[in-house]
N, C-alpha and C positions, 0 to 999 in steps of 0.2 A: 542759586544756592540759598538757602531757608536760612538765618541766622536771627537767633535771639539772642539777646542778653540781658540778663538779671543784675541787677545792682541792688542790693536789699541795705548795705549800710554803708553805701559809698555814693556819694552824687556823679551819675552820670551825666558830664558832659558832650556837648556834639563832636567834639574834637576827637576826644576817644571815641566815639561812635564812630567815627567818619575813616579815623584810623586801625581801628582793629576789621574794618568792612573791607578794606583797600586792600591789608595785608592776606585778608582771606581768599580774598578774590584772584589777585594776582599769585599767591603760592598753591593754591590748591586746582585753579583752571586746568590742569591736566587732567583730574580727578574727578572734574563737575559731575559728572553722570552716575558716577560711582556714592557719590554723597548724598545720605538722605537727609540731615541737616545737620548745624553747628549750634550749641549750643554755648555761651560763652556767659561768666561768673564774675563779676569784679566784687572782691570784698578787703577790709581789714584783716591783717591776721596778728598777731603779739608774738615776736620770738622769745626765748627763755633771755634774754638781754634787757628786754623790756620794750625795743626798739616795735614801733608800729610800721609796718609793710605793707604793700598793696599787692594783694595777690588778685592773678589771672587761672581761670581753670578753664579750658575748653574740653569739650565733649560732643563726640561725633559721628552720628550715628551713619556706618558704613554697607550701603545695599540692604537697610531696612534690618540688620540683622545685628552684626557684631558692634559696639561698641567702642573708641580707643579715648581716652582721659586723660588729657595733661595738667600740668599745673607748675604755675612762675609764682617766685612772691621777691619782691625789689623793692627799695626804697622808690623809685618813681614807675608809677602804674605803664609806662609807655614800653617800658625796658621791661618788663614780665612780661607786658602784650608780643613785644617781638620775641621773647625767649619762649615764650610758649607755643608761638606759631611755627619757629622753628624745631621745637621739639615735633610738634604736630605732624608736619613736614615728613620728616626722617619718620616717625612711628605709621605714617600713611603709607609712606612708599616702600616701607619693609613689609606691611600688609597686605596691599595689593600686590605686590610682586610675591609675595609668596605663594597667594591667591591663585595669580597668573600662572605660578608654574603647578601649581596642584591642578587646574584646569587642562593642561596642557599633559601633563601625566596620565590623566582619566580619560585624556581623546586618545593617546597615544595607545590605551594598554585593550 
């Protein structure tokens, strides 16, 4: 699985590297074939409170075609990494499976 990430105003450490690789890997290994890569974002964001968050966005491009885009923002980066991967998760397997059965109608008909 192809996985980048961008960190433009946030310091990326190994730690989060080492951890948003692990949680990709290990939730999405159903998937592997189906993924054309992951694209993953760490940045600041400012809520209307004033409070500085650390947002996660991943981005995933699925069989070279469609697209699916989540996005976490939390006061500790590690907790959007997991909230985003499991949004991830659920929006993958509601895609492929819907995939699946559209495939599965067009043998049938």
């Amino acid at each position: 699985m192809d996985i980048r990430i961008e960190s433009p105003n946030y310091p990326l450490k190994a730690s989060l590297n080492r951890y948003l690789r692990r949680r990709l890997t290990e939730e999405f290994a159903f998937c592997d074939g189906r993924i054309g890569g992951v694209r993953a974002c760490f940045s600041h964001c400012s809520t209307r409170s004033g409070c500085i968050d650390k947002q996660c966005q991943l981005v995933v491009r699925i069989d070279d075609s469609a697209e699916v885009i989540v996005r976490s923002a939390e006061t500790d980066l590690f907790v959007a990494i997991r909230q985003a991967v499991d949004r991830l998760h659920k929006a993958l397997t509601r895609r492929i499976g819907h995939d699946l059965l559209s495939q599965r109608a067009q043998a049938a008909a």
